[in-house]
Structure formats: structure tokens, C-alpha cells
VOPAGU-2260 file (C-alpha; in pm, 1 decimal, decimal comma):
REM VOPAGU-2260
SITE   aa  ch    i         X         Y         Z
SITE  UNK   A    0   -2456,1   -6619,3  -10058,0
SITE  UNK   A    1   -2059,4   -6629,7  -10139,3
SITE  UNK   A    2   -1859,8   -6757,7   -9806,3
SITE  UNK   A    3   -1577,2   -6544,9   -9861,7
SITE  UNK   A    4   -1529,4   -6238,1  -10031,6
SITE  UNK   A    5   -1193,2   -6322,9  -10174,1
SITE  UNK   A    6    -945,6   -6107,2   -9969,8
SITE  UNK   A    7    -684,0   -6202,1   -9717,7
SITE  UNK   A    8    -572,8   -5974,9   -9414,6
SITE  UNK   A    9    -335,6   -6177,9   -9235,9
SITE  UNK   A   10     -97,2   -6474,1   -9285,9
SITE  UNK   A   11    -159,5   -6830,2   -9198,0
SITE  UNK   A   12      73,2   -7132,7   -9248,1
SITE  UNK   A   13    -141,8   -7375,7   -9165,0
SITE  UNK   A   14    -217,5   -7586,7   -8865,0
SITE  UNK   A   15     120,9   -7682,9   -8672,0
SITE  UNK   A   16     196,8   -7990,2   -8408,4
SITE  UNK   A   17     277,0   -7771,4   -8109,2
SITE  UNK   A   18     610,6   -7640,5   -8217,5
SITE  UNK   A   19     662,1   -7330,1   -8023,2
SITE  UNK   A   20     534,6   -7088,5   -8245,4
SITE  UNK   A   21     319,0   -6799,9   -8205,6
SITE  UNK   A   22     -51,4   -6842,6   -8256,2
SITE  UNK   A   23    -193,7   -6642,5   -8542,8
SITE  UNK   A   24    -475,1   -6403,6   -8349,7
SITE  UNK   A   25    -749,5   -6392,6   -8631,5
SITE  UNK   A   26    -880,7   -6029,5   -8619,3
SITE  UNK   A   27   -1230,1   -5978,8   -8653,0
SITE  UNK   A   28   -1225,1   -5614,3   -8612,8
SITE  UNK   A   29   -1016,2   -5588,5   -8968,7
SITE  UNK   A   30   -1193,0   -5821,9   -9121,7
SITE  UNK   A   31   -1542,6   -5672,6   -9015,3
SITE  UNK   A   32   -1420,4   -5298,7   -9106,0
SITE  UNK   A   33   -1313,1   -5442,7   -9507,5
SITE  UNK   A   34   -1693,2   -5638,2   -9479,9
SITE  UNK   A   35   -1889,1   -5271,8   -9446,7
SITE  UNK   A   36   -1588,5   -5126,3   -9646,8
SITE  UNK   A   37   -1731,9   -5318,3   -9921,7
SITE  UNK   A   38   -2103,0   -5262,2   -9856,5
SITE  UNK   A   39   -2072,4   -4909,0   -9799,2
SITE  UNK   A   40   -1933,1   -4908,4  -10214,0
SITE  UNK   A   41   -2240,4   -5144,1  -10331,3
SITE  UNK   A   42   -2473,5   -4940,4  -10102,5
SITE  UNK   A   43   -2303,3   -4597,1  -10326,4
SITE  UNK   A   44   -2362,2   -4797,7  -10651,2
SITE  UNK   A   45   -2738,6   -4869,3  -10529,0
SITE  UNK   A   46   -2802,1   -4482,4  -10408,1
SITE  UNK   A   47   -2671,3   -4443,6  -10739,1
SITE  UNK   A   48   -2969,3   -4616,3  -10918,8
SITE  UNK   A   49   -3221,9   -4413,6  -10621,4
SITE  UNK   A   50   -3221,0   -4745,0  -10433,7
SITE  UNK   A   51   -3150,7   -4686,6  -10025,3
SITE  UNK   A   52   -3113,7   -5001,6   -9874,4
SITE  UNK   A   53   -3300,5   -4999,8   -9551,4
SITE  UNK   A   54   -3310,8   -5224,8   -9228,5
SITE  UNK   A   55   -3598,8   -5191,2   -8960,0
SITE  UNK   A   56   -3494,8   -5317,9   -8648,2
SITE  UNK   A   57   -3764,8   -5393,0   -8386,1
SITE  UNK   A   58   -3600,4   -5407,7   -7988,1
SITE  UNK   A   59   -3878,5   -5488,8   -7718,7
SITE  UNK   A   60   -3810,6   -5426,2   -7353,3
SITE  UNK   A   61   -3540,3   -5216,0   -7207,0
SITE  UNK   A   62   -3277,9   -5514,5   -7189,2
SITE  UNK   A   63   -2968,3   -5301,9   -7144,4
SITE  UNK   A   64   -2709,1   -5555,1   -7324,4
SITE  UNK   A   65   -2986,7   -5590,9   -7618,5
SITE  UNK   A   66   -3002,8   -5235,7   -7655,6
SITE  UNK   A   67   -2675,1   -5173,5   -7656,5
SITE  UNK   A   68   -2642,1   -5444,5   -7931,6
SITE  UNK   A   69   -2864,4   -5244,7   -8126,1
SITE  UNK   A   70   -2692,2   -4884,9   -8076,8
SITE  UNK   A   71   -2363,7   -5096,4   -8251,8
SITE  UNK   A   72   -2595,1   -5209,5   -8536,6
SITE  UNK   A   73   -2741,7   -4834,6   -8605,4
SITE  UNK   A   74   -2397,2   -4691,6   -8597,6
SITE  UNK   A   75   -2307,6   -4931,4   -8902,5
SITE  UNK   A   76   -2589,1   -4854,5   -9082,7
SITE  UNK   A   77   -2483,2   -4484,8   -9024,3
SITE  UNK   A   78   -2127,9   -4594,7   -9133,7
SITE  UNK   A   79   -2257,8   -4810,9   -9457,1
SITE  UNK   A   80   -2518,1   -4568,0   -9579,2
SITE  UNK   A   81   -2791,9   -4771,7   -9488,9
SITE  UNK   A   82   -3157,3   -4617,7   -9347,9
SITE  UNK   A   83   -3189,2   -4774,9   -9010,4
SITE  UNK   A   84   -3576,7   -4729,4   -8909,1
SITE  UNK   A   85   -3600,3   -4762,4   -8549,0
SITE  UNK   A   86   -3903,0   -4937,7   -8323,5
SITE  UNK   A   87   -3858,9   -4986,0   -7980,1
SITE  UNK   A   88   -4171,8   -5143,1   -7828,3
SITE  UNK   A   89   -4253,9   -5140,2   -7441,8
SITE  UNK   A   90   -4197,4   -5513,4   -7257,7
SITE  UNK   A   91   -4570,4   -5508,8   -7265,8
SITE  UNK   A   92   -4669,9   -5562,8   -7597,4
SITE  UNK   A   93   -4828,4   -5813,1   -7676,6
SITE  UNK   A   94   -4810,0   -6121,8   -7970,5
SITE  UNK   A   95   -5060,3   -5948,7   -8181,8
SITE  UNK   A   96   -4924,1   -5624,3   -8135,6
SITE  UNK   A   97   -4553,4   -5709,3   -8237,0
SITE  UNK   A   98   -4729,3   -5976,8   -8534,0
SITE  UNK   A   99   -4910,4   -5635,9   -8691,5
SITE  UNK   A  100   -4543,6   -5475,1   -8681,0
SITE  UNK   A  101   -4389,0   -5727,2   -8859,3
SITE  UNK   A  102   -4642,1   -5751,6   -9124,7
SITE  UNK   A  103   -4617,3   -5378,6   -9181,2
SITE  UNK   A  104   -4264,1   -5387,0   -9229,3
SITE  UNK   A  105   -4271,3   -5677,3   -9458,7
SITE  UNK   A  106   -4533,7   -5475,3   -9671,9
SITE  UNK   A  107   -4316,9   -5178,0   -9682,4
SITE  UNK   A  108   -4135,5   -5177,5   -9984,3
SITE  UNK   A  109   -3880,7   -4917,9   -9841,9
SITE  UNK   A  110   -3789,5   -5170,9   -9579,7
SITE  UNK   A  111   -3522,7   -5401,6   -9729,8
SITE  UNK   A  112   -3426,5   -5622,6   -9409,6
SITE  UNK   A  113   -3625,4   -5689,8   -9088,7
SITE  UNK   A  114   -3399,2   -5727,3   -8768,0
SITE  UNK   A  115   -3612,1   -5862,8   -8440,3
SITE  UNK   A  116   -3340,9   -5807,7   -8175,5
SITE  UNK   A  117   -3367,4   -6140,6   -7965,7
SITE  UNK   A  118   -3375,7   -6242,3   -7668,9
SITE  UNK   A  119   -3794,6   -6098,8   -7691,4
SITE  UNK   A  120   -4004,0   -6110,5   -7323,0
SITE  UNK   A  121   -4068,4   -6439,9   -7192,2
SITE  UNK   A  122   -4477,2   -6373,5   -7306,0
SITE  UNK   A  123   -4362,8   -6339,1   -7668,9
SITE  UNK   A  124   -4319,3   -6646,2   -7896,3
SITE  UNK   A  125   -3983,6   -6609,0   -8066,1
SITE  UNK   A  126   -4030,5   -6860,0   -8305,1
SITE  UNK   A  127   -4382,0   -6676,3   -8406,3
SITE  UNK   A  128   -4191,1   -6381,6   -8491,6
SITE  UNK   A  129   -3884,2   -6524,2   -8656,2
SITE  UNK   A  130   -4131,5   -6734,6   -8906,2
SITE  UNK   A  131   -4387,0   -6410,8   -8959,4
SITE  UNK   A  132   -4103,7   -6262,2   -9083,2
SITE  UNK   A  133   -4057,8   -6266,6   -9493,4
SITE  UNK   A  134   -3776,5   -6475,6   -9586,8
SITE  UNK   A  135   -3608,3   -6193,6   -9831,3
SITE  UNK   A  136   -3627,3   -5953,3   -9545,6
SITE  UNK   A  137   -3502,3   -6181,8   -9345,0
SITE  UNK   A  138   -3154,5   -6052,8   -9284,0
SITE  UNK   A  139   -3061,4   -6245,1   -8989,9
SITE  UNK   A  140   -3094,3   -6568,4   -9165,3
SITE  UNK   A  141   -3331,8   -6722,4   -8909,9
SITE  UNK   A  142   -3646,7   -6818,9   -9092,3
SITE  UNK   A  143   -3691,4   -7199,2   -9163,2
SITE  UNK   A  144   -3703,8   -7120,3   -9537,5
SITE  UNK   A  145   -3365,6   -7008,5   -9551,0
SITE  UNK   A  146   -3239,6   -7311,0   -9289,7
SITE  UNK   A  147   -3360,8   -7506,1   -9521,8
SITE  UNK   A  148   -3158,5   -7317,6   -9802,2
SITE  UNK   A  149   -2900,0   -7372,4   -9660,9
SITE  UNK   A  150   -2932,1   -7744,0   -9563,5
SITE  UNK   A  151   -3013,5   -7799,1   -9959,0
SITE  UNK   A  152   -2630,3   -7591,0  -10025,1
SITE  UNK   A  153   -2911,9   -7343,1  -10239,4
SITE  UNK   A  154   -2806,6   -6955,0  -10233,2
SITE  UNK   A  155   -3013,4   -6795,6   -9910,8
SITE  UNK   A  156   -2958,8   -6525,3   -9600,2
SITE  UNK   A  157   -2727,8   -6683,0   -9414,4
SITE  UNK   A  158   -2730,6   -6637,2   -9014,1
SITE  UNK   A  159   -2515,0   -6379,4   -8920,5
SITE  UNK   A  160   -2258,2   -6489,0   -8693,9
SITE  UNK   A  161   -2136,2   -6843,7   -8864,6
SITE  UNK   A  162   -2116,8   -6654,7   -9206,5
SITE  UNK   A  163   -1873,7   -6470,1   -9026,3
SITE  UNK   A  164   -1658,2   -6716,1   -8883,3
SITE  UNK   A  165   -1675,4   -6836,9   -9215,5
SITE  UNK   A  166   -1583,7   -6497,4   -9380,5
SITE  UNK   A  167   -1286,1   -6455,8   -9108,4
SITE  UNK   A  168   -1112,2   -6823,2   -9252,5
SITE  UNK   A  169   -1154,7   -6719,5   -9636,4
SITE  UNK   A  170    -998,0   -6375,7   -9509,5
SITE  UNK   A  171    -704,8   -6511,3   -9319,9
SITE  UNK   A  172    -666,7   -6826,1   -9562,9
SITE  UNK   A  173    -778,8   -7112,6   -9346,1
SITE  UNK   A  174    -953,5   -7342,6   -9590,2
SITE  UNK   A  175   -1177,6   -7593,6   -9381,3
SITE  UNK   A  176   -1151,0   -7846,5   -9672,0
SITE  UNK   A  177   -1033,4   -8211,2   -9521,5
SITE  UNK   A  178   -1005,2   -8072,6   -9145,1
SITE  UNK   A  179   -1161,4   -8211,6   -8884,8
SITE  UNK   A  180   -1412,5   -7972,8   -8749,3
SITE  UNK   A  181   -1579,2   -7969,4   -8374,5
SITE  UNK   A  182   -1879,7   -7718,7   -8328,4
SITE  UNK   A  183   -1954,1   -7700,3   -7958,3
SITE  UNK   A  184   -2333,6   -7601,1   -7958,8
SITE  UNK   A  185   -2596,5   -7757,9   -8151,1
SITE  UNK   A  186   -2867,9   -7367,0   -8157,4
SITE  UNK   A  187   -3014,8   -7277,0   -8469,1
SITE  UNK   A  188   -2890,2   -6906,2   -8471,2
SITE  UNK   A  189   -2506,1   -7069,9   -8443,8
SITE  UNK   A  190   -2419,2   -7440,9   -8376,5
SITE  UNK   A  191   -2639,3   -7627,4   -8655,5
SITE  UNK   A  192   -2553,9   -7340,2   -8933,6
SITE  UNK   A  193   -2235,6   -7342,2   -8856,3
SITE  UNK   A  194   -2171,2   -7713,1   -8846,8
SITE  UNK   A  195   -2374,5   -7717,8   -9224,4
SITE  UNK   A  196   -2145,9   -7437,7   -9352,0
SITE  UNK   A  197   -1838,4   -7638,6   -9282,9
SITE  UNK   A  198   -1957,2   -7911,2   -9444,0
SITE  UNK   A  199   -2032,5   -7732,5   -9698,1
SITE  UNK   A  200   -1687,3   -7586,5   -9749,9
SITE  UNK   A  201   -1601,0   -7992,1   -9752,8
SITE  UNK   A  202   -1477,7   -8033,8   -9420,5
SITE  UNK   A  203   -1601,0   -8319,6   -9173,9
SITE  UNK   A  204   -1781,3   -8222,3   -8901,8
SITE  UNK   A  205   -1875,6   -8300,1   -8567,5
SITE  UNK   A  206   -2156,0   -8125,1   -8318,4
SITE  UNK   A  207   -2102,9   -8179,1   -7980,4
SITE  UNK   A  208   -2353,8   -8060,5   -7651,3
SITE  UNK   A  209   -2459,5   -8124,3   -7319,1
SITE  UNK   A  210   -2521,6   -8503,7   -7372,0
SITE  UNK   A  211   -2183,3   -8561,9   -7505,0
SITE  UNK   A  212   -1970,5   -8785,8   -7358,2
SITE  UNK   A  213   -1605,5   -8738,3   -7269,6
SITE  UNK   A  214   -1648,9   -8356,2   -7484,9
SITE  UNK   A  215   -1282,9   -8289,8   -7398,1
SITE  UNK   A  216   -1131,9   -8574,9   -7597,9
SITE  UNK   A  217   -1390,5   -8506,7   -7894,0
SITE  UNK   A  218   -1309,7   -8161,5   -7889,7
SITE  UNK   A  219    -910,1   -8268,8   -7917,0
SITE  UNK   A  220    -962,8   -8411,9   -8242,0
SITE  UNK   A  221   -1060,7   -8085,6   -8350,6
SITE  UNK   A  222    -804,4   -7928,6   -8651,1
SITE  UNK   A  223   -1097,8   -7708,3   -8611,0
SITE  UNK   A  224   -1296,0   -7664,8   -8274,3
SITE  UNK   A  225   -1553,4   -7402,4   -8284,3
SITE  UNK   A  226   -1717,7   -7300,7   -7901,7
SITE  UNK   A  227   -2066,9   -7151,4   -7911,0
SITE  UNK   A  228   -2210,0   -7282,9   -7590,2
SITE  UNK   A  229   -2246,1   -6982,7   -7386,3
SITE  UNK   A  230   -2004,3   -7064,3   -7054,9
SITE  UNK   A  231   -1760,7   -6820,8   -6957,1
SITE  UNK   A  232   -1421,2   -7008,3   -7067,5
SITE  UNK   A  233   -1526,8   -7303,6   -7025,3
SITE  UNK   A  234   -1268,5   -7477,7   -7307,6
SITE  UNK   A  235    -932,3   -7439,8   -7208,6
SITE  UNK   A  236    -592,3   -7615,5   -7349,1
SITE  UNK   A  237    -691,0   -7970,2   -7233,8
SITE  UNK   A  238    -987,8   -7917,4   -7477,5
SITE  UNK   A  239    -738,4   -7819,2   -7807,5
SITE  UNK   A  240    -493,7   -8045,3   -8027,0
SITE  UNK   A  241    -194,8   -7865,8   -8047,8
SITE  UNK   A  242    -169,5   -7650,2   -8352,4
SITE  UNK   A  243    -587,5   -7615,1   -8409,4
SITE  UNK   A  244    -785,8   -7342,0   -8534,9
SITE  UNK   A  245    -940,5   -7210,1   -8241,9
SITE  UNK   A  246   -1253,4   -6973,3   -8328,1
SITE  UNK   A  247   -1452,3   -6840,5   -8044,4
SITE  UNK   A  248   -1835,6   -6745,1   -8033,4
SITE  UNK   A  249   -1902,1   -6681,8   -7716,7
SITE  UNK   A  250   -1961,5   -6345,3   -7586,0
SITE  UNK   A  251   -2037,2   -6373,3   -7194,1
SITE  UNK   A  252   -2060,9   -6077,1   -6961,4
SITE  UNK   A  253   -1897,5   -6172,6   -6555,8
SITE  UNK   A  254   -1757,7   -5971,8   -6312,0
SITE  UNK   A  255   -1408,6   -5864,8   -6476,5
SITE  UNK   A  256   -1574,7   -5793,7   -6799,5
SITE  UNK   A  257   -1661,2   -5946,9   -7146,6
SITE  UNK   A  258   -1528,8   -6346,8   -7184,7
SITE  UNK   A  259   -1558,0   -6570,2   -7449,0
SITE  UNK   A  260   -1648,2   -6955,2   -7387,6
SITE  UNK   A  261   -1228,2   -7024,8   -7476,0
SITE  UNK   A  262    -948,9   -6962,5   -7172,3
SITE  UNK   A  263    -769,0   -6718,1   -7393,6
SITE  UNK   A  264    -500,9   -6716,4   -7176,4
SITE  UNK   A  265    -428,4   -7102,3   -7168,8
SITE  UNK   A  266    -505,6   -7213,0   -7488,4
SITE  UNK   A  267    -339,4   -6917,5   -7712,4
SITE  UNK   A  268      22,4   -7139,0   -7650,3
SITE  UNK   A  269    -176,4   -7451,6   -7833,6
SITE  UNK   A  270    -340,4   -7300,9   -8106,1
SITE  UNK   A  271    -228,1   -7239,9   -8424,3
SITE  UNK   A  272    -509,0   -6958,4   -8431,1
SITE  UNK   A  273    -755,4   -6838,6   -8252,1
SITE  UNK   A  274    -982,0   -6549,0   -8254,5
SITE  UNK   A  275    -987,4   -6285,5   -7903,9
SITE  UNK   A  276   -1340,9   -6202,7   -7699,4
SITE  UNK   A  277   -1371,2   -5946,4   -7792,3
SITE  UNK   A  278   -1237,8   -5807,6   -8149,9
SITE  UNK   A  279   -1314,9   -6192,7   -8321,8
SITE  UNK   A  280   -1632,2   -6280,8   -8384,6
SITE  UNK   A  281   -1830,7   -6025,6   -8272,2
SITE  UNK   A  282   -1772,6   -5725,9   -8483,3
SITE  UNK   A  283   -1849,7   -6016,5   -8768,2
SITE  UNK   A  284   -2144,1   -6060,3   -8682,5
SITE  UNK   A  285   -2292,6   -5699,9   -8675,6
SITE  UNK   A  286   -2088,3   -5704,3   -9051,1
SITE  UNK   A  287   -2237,5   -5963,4   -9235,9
SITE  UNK   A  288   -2634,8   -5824,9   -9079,1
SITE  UNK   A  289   -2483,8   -5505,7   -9345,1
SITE  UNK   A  290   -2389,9   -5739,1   -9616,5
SITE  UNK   A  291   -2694,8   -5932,0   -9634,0
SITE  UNK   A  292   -2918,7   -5596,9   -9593,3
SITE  UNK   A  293   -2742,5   -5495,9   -9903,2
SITE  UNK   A  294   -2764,1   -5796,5  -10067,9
SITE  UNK   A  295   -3136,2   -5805,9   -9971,4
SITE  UNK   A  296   -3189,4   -5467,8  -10169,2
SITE  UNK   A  297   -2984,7   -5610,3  -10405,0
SITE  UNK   A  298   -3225,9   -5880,3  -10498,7
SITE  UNK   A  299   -3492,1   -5614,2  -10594,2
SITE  UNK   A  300   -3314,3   -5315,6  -10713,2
């Protein structure tokens, strides 16, 4: 899977000491809309050939945030053109139940991707269901096959969200190649893929988590600090080396609304760039789960 798709929407000079300037505020929400842009033209070509590329997504429970996730998803499909089958399960169901789903699906050959909206019910084994899932439908780019795929720098789905951050620096020219990169968070979904992708785009990276010691002057070597650790704001401008990248994954819901795991606020005057909670990462996230759908239908057209 490419990391970029070899278009810029904003300008970037490059990483700065501190001087004064203005921060560059990386916009996800462009970049996203060019993403399923793009996919809604290969999805044409595909209808085209009598091909409709087609994601099942499976949401169990009544989780309000995860459901509203999913409304965001089927509303892209409805903007891209692709078939968005629909199974919402009860918080009851059980392993066997939700296994015989996912085997359906991954026998359907109208069914192109396979999206199990996470987090599932405590009585449901996550990692069952991520692994029963085929690896070619496997959009969200959580199976161990395509970890490993990845890992090996071979072509494979990859997850979601740091293919975005990824797609975001091609699109606003911010090559990762000799920076120093920090990746706060050390999950599978985000931390480790992300950490692999930047190595892969040749720059050298460090993961950092709860057992790190001193994390603020670690993260101020940064050119590059990526937070995905799930605290509301939690790394503010003592955290950043003036003039670094600042790309934010976090997506926490407190009291006064949505917040990333960055202090906007403070460390906007630091940065060089830095991407807003929300209108960064988020809307890149929901994008590339259309890309690799495509792609996925694609690979059998």
C-alpha cells in the first residue's frame, strides 16, 4: 500500500528553531475529503467493470460513541459509492454467534472489506475476532498477517489511522526521512504501526509509554512527536522542541467537549505544525478504511 498519494494541500517550510512564526495547522478534513475524492473515481472505474466494492461492518452493543463512529463510516460509503451492509448485534451475543458472522462475511464474495467496530463487550475476545477475520477483507489492517506485512516493508492493509498520519505528511510535504521521530503509545491499532511506518519512510524512531522514564525530555527530542496515548492533553509545550511536527491521535471525550492528548492551546506557539482535535487525524482515519475497501476490491476485480 502507497504512503502517499502524491498530492500536496498546504505549504510547509520545514521544521524551524522557535522563530516566531506561525505554526502550519495540518488539515485533516482536506486531506481526508481529496482521499474519498479519489476513491469515489476508482470505485466509478470499478462499477464500471460491474464490480461494487462493498464493506460489512459488524457494531455489537449500543455503545453510543461506537455507534456514532459507525453512522460517519456509512455516510462515506454513501459519499464513495461503496455498499455498506449493516449488522448490529445485541451486547448479548455470544463468541460463537459473532465467529459464525464473520465467517459468513468472509465467504461472501460480495463483501469486499470486513469492519468489526471495536471496543466489542467485555465477554467477547477481540483478538478472536480480529484474527477470524480474512486478511484481504481485512480493511482495518488489524490481523497479524498483515502486522507482519508490514514489519517485513511487504505491500498489505495498513491500519487505518497511522496510514493517515502518514498520508497527511506526503500531502502537506513533511518528509519523515532523517527526523527524529517520538510515538507516544506502543497499541497495535496505532503506536507500533505507526512507529514501523516511520521507519519505513527512513526516519529514526523512538516508542515511548507508561514505563518511560523522564517522557518529557524524550519527547523534546522529537523533530517529530506523535501522541496516541489516550489522556486528555496530556503533552503540552514543555513536551515539544521548538519548531516540531506535532501530529495528534488522540480523540478524548470530557466535559467541554472533544480533546486530543496535545494542549492545543500551549503548544501551537512551539510547533512548526501540528494537526487540531478535531479536523486532523480523525476524518483520516474513516478515509483511508474507504481507500483500502477499494483497494481490497481492487485486488479481485
Amino acid at each position: 500500500m502507497r504512503h502517499h498519494l502524491g498530492y500536496t494541500v498546504g505549504a510547509f517550510s520545514g521544521p524551524t528553531e522557535g522563530d516566531g512564526a506561525v505554526a502550519t495547522i495540518i488539515d485533516g478534513t482536506a486531506v481526508a475529503a481529496t482521499i474519498r475524492q479519489r476513491a469515489a473515481a476508482r470505485t466509478a472505474e470499478l462499477r464500471e467493470r460491474g464490480i461494487e466494492p462493498c464493506l460489512a461492518v459488524v457494531l455489537v452493543g449500543d455503545d453510543p460513541a461506537s455507534a456514532a463512529y459507525v453512522r460517519m463510516k456509512e455516510r462515506d460509503c454513501a459519499e464513495v459509492g461503496i455498499v455498506s451492509l449493516d449488522h448490529r448485534l445485541p451486547a448479548e451475543t455470544s463468541q460463537q454467534e459473532i465467529d459464525r458472522l464473520i465467517d459468513s462475511l468472509n465467504d461472501d464474495p460480495r463483501v469486499h472489506g470486513i469492519l468489526v467496530q471495536m471496543p466489542l463487550p467485555r465477554h467477547l475476545d477481540a483478538e478472536r475476532v480480529i484474527e477470524r477475520i480474512s486478511p484481504t477483507k481485512d480493511v482495518d489492517g488489524f490481523h497479524p498477517e498483515n502486522l507482519g506485512l508490514l514489519v517485513r516493508g511487504l505491500p498489505g492493509f495498513r491500519a487505518c489511522t497511522p496510514a493517515g498520519v502518514m498520508e497527511m505528511l506526503g500531502a502537506y510535504g513533511i518528509d519523515p526521512s532523517g527526523m527524529r521521530a517520538v510515538v507516544v503509545g506502543r497499541s497495535t491499532i496505532v503506536g507500533k504501526p505507526m512507529a514501523l511506518l516511520l521507519l519505513e519512510a527512513n526516519a529514526t524512531v523512538t516508542v515511548c509509554h507508561s514505563r518511560t522514564r523522564d517522557l518529557p525530555a524524550v519527547c523534546r527530542e522529537a523533530d517529530l512527536l506523535v501522541a496516541a496515548i489516550g489522556r486528555a492533553r496530556m503533552i503540552d509545550a514543555t513536551y515539544v522542541k521548538p519548531g516540531a511536527v506535532v501530529i495528534d491521535v488522540g480523540i478524548n471525550r470530557t466535559d467541554h467537549g472533544l480533546a486530543g492528548d496535545v494542549d492545543f492551546d500551549s503548544v501551537e506557539p512551539v510547533a512548526s505544525a501540528i494537526t487540531p482535535v478535531p479536523g486532523g487525524v480523525g476524518p483520516m482515519t474513516r478515509a483511508i478504511l474507504m481507500a483500502n475497501t477499494i483497494a481490497a476490491a481492487e485486488a479481485v476485480a
